[in-house]
C-alpha positions as CSV (number, residue, x, y, z in Angstrom):
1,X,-44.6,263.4,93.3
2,X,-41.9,262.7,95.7
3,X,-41.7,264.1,99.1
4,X,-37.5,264.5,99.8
5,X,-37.6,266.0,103.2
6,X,-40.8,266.1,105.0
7,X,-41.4,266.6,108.7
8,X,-44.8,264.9,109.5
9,X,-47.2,266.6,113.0
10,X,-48.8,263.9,115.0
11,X,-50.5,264.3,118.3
12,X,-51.7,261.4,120.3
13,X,-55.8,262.5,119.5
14,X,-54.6,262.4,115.6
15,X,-53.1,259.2,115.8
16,X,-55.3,257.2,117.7
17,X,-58.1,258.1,115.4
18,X,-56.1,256.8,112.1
19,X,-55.0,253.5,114.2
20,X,-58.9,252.8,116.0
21,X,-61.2,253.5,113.2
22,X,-58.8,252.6,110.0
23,X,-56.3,250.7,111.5
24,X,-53.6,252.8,110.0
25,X,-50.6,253.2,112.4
26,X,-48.7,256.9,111.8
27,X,-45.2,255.6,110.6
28,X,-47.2,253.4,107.8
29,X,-48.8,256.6,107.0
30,X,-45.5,258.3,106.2
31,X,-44.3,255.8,103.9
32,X,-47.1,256.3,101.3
33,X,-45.0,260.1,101.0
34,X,-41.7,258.7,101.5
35,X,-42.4,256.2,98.7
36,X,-41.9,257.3,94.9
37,X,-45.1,255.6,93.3
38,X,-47.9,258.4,94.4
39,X,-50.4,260.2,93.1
40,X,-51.6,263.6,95.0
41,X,-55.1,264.9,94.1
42,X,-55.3,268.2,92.0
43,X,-58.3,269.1,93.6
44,X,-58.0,270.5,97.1
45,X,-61.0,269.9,99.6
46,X,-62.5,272.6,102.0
47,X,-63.4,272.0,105.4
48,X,-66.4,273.8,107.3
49,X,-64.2,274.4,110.2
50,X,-60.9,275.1,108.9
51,X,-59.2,277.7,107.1
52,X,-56.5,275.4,105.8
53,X,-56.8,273.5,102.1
54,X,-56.6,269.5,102.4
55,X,-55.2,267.2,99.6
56,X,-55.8,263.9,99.2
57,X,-52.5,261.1,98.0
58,X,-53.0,258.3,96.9
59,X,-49.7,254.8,97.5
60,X,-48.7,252.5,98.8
61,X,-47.1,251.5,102.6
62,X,-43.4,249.6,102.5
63,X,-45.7,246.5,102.9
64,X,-47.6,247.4,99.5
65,X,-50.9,248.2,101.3
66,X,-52.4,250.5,99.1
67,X,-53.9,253.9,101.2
68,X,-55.9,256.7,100.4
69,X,-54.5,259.4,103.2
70,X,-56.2,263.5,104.0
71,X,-53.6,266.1,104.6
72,X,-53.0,269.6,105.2
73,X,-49.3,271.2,104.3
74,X,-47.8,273.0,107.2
75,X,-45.5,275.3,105.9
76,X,-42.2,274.9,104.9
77,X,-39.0,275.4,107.1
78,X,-35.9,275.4,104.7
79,X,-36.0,272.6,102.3
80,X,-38.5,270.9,104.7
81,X,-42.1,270.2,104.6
82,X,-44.3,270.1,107.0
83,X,-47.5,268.1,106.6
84,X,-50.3,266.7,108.8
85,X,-52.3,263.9,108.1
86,X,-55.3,264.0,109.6
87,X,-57.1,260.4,108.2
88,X,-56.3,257.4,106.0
89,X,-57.8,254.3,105.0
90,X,-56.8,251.6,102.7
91,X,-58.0,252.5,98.9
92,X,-61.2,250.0,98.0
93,X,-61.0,248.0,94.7
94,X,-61.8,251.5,92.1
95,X,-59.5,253.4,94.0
96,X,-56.6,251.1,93.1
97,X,-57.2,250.7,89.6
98,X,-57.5,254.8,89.4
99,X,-54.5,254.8,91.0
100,X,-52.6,251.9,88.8
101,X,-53.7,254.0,86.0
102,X,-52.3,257.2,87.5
103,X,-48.4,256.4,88.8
């Protein structure tokens, strides 16, 4: 899955949770979609306080740091996608072998 156009929704709140607890800054975050090796989860996850479906993708930053990332899509305006990423970490050792296996 390749993301062509994509418009990505960051607040400050958002941003400094991905950065203090995973150290995952927001534009390394956007290159896991803007990269063609990844792998989005079939299975969408609820939330208790949200009406809105969350998928998780699996790949890899420009640097090759492999990252497991939570996001909701937004909508679509045109040909573009909106998404919001709402956590990310980098993938543990099984994670990157499932996701080897999977791109």
């Amino acid at each position: 899955m390749h993301f062509a156009e994509i418009h990505f929704e960051w607040d400050e709140r958002n941003e400094r949770h991905l950065w203090e607890r995973h150290q995952v800054a927001a534009d390394e975050a956007e290159e896991v979609f803007c990269n063609p090796n990844v792998v989005r989860s079939a299975a969408r996850m609820g939330h208790p306080h949200s009406t809105e479906a969350r998928y998780h993708i699996f790949g890899r930053s420009d640097a090759e740091r492999p990252l497991f990332l939570i996001f909701i899509f937004r909508g679509r305006i045109g040909p573009v996608t909106s998404v919001r990423v709402f956590s990310g970490r980098t993938m543990d050792k099984d994670e990157v072998a499932w996701f080897e296996d999977h791109i």
